[in-house]
C-alpha positions in Angstrom: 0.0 0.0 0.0 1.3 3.5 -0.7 0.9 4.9 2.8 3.2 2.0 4.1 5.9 3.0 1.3 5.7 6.9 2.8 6.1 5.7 6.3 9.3 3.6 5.2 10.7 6.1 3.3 9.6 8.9 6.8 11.3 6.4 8.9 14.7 6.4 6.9 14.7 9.9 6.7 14.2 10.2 10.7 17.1 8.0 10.8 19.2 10.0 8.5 20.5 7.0 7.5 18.9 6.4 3.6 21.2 8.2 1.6 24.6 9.8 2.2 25.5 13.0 0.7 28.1 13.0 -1.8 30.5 15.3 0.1 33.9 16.5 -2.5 36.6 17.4 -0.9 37.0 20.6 0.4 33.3 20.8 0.1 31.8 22.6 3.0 29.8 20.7 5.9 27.0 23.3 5.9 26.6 23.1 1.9 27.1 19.0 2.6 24.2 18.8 4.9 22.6 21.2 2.3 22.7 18.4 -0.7 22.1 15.3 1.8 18.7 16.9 2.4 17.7 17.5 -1.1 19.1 13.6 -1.9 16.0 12.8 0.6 13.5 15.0 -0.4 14.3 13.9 -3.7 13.9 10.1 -2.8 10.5 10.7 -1.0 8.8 13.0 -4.3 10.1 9.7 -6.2 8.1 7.7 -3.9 5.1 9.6 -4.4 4.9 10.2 -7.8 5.2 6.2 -8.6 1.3 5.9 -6.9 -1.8 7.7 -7.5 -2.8 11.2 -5.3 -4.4 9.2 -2.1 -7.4 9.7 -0.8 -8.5 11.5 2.8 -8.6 7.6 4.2 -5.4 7.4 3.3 -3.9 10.5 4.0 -5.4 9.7 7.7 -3.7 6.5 7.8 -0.5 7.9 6.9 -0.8 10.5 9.6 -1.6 8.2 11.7 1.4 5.7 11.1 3.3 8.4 10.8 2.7 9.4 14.1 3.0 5.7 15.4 6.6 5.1 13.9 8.0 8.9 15.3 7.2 7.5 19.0 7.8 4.2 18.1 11.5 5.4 17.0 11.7 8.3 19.9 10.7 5.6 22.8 13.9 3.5 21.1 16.3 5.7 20.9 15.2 7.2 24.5 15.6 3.6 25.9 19.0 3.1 24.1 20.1 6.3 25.5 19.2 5.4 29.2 20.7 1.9 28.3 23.6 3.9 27.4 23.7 6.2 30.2 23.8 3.5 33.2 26.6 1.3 31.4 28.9 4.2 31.3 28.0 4.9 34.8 28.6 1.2 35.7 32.4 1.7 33.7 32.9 4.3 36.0 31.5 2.8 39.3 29.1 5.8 40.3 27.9 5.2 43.2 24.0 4.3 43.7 23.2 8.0 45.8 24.9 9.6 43.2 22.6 7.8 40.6 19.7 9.0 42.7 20.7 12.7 42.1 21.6 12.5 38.5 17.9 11.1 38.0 16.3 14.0 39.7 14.7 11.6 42.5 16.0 13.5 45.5 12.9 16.0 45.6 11.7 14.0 48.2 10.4 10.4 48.6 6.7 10.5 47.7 8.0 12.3 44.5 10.5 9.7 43.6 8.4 6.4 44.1 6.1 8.4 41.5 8.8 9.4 39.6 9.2 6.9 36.3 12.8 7.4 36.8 13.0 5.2 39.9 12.7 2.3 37.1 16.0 3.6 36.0 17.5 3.5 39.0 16.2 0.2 39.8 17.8 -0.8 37.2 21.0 0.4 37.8 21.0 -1.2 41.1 20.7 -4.5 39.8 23.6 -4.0 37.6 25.8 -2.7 40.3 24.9 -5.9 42.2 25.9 -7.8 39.4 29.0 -6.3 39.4 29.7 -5.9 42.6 28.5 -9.0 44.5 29.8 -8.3 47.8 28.0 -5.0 47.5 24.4 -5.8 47.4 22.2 -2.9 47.6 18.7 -2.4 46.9 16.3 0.1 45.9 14.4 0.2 49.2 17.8 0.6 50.8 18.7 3.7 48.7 15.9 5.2 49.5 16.1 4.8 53.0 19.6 6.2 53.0 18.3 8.9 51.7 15.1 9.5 53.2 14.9 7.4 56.4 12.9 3.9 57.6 10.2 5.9 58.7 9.7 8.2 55.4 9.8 5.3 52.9 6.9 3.6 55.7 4.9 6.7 55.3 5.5 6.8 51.3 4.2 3.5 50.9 1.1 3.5 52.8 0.1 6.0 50.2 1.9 4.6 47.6 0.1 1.1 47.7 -3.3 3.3 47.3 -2.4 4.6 44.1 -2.6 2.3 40.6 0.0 3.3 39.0 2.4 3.1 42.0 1.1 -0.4 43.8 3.4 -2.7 42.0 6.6 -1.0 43.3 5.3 0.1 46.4 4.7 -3.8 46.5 8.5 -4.2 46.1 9.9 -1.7 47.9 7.5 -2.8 51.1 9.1 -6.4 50.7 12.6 -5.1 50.1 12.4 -3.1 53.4 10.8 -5.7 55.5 13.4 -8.3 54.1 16.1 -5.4 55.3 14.8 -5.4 58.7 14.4 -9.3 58.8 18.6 -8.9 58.0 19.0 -6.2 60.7 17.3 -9.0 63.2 14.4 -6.1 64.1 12.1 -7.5 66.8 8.6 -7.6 66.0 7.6 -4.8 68.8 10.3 -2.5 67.1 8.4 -2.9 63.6 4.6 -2.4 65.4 6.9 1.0 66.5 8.3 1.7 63.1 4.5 1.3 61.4 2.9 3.9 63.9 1.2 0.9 65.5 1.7 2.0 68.8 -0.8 4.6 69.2 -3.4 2.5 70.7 -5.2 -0.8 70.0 -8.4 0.8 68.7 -6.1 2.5 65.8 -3.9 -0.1 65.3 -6.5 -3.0 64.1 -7.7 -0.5 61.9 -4.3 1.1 60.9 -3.4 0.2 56.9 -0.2 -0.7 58.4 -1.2 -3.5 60.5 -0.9 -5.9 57.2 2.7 -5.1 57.0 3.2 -6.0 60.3 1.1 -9.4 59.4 3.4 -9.7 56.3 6.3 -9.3 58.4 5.3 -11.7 61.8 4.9 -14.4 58.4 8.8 -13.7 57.6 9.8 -14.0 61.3 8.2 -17.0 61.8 9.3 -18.7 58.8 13.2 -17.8 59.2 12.9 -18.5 63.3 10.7 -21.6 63.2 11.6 -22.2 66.8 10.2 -18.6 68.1 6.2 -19.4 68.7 5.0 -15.5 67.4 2.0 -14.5 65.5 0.3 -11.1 64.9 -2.2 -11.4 67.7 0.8 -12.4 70.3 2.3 -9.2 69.1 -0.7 -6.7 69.9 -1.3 -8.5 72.9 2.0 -8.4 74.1 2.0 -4.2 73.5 -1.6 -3.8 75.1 -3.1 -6.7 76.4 -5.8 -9.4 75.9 -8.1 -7.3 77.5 -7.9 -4.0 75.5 -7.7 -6.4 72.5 -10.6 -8.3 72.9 -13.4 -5.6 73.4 -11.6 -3.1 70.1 -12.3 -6.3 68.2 -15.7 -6.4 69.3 -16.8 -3.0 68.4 -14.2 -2.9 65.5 -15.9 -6.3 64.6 -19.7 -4.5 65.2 -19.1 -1.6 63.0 -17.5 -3.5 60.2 -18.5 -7.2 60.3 -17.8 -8.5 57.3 -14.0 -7.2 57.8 -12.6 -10.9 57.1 -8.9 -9.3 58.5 -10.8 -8.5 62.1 -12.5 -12.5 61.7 -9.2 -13.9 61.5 -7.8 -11.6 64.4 -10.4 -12.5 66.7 -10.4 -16.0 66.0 -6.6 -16.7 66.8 -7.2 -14.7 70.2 -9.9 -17.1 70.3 -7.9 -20.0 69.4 -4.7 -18.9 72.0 -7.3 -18.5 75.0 -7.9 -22.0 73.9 -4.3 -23.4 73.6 -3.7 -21.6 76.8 -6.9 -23.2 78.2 -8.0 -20.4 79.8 -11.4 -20.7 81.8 -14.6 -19.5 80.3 -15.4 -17.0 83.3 -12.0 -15.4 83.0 -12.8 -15.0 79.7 -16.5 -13.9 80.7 -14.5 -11.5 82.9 -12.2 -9.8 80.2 -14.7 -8.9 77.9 -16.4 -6.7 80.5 -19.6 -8.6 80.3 -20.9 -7.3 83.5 -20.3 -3.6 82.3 -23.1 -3.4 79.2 -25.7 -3.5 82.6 -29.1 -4.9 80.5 -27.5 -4.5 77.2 -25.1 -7.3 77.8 -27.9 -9.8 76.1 -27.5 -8.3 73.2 -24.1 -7.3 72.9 -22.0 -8.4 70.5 -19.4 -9.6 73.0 -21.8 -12.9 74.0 -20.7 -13.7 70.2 -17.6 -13.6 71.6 -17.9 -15.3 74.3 -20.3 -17.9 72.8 -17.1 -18.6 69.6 -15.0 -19.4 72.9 -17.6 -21.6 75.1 -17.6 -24.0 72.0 -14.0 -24.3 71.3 -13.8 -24.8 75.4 -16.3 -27.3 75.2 -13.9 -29.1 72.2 -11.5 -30.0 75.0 -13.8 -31.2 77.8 -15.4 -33.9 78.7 -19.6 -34.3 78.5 -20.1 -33.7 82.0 -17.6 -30.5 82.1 -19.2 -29.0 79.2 -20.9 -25.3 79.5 -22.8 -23.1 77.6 -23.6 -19.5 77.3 -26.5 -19.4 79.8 -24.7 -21.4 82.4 -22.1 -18.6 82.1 -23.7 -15.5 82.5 -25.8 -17.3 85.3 -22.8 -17.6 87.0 -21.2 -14.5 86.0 -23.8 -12.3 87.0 -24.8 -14.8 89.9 -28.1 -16.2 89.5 -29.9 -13.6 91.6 -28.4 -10.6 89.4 -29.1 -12.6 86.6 -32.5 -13.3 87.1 -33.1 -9.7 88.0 -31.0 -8.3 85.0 -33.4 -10.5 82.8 -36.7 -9.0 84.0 -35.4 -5.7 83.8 -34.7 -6.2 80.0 -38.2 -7.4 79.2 -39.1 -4.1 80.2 -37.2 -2.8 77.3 -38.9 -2.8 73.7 -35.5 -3.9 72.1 -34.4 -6.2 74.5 -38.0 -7.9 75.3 -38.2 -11.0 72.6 -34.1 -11.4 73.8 -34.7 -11.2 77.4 -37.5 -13.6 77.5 -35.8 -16.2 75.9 -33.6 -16.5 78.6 -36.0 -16.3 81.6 -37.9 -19.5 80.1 -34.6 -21.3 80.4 -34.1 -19.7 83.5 -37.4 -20.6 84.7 -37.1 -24.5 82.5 -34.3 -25.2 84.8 -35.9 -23.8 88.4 -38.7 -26.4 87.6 -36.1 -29.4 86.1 -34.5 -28.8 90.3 -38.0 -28.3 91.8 -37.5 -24.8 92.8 -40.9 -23.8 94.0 -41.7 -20.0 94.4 -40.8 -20.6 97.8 -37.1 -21.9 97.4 -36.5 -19.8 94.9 -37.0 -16.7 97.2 -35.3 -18.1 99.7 -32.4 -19.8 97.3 -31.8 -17.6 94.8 -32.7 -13.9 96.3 -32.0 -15.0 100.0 -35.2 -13.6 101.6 -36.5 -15.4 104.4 -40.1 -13.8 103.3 -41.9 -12.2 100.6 -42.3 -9.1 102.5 -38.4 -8.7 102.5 -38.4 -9.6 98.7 -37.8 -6.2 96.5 -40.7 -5.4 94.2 -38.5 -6.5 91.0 -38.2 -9.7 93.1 -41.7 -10.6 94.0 -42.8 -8.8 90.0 -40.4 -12.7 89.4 -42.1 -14.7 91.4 -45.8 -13.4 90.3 -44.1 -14.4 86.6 -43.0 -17.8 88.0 -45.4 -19.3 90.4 -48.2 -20.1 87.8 -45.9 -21.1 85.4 -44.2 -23.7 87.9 -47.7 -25.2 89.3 -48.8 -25.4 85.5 -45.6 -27.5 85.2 -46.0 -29.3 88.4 -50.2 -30.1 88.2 -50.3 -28.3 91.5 -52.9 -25.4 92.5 -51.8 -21.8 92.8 -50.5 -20.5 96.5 -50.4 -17.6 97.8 -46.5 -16.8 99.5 -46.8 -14.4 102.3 -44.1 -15.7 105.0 -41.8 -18.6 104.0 -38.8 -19.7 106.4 -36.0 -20.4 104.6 -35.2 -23.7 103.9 -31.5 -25.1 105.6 
């Protein structure tokens, strides 16, 4: 096609490489360079003429290629240049921070891992490692010289947000973390290092807190025979407690946050290994605090996730579950009262009931009459001493436990309490 003859002959000419001028001796170089650009201006009329006037398709087309070829032969010669450029470098051993400057990425380091120079210099560094062996540097390790641990940290929290800078922020994050895995960096000093250490609410929600996952993975893998793991780490810096409930509400805000799951679960799982008792555990998560509320909080999800991997490791008859630990935690007295006080509430009602028919299910399973109970579980030797939420319980149980029983209804006025 005629177009693709044009481009060919437009390519040659941008080389400057399809004729030479006949230069005679003594003949000037301005009047040489004069005739070399005729001899091409000549050879691309030639071209033309041998085809037919083109049409506006055409003319499109060639523009077009035209246009394709320029870059094509710009980006080329640009990348043989740079090519160029870091070989005679390499010849003359410049050092990498001196590399850095010539390439304009010491404006600061947010501006260099955006800069497309940095692929340069990455470059440059694998070639002076190649040469130089017993030299290794790395690209994360010049721009720490530069800039400092804690700026590149800063950079690449950014950095890993951005499209068109994830993929080496990616690479400079593992090149750092490998450098402090080198440097034999505890695990607390990196949780410093990432700004994790400005309270356990922040940090479980801190970007950075993945790096720090990333980085427990390396230290475990290189020290096999150190037992550490991301949760031992927070809880070491604040404490199972203050753990436990900012995963709870981090958890209740943000559910279906599969990184707060697997948290909670391996606090879940060390409790276990550690075989910690459920009413310490009942304890920690402030249960007792949420008052009425505690029935539906989401700690007794909590709490329920660790009464069945408890349960896991006992035998049948040591076995708990949920009910049997907030009876005891509260103490059944509190308990029961804590349950009729939420039936008063509209939100807590349908919750709240639930558990005084268990409540109640079991007082009739032991034969707890209205009397015992009053004198068993609130410790009254009569009804006159009973509080009004007390005796409001015992109006709620006593038909229910003759119903149960076949017995007719009594009145309780004075009972003795039973030894």
């Amino acid at each position: 096609m005629r177009y693709i003859s044009i481009v060919l002959v437009v390519a040659e000419i941008l080389l400057s490489g399809v004729t030479s001028a006949i230069v005679m001796p003594g003949m000037s170089q301005l009047k040489a360079r004069s005739i070399e650009r005729e001899q091409q201006i000549v050879l691309a009329k030639r071209m033309l003429r041998s085809q037919t006037a083109p049409n506006k398709n055409e003319e499109r087309t060639i523009g077009t290629s035209f246009t394709k070829v320029a870059e094509q032969l710009k980006a080329g010669t640009s990348k043989a240049a740079d090519s160029a450029k870091l070989k005679g470098w390499l010849l003359i051993n410049k050092p990498v921070d001196k590399a850095l400057d010539a390439l304009k990425l010491n404006t600061g380091v947010d501006n260099a891992i955006l800069n497309p120079k940095l692929k340069l210099l990455d470059n440059y560094v694998n070639m002076f490692n190649e040469k130089h062996p017993k030299k290794q540097i790395t690209l994360a390790g010049a721009l720490i010289s530069r800039y400092g641990d804690e700026a590149l940290v800063n950079a690449l929290v950014t950095a890993r947000q951005a499209e068109n800078s994830r993929n080496i922020a990616i690479k400079l994050q593992k090149q750092q973390m490998e450098g402090w895995l080198n440097s034999q960096l505890s695990i607390g000093n990196v949780l410093d290092k990432l700004k994790l250490n400005t309270g356990v609410e922040e940090a479980i929600l801190h970007p950075n807190l993945k790096i720090l996952d990333n980085y427990v993975n390396m230290f475990r893998k290189k020290n096999p025979e150190q037992h550490v793991s991301l949760v031992g780490a927070l809880t070491s810096r604040y404490g199972d407690e203050p753990l436990a409930n900012a995963l709870v509400t981090a958890r209740q805000a943000d559910n279906s946050n599969t990184f707060l799951k697997r948290l909670q679960a391996e606090q879940l799982a060390d409790w276990g290994s550690n075989q910690m008792p459920v009413n310490e555990v009942f304890s920690l998560l402030k249960v007792k605090d949420d008052d009425i509320r505690a029935l539906i909080s989401p700690k007794l999800v909590t709490l329920n996730k660790y009464i069945k991997l408890f349960n896991l490791r006992q035998n049948r008859l040591e076995r708990t579950d949920l009910f049997k630990v907030l009876r005891a935690g509260f103490g059944e007295n509190e308990f029961a009262i804590l349950v009729s006080r939420a039936m008063d509430d509209p939100l807590m009602a349908a919750v709240a009931s639930k558990y005084q028919r268990v409540e109640f299910k079991r007082w009739i399973r032991y034969d707890y009459d209205p009397i015992k109970v009053l004198n068993d579980v609130f410790k009254k030797d009569n009804l006159a001493a009973a509080t009004t939420r007390e005796q409001s319980i015992l109006d709620t149980y006593r038909p229910i436990y003759y119903k149960a029983k076949r017995l007719d209804n009594v009145d309780i006025d004075v009972a003795p309490r039973r030894s």
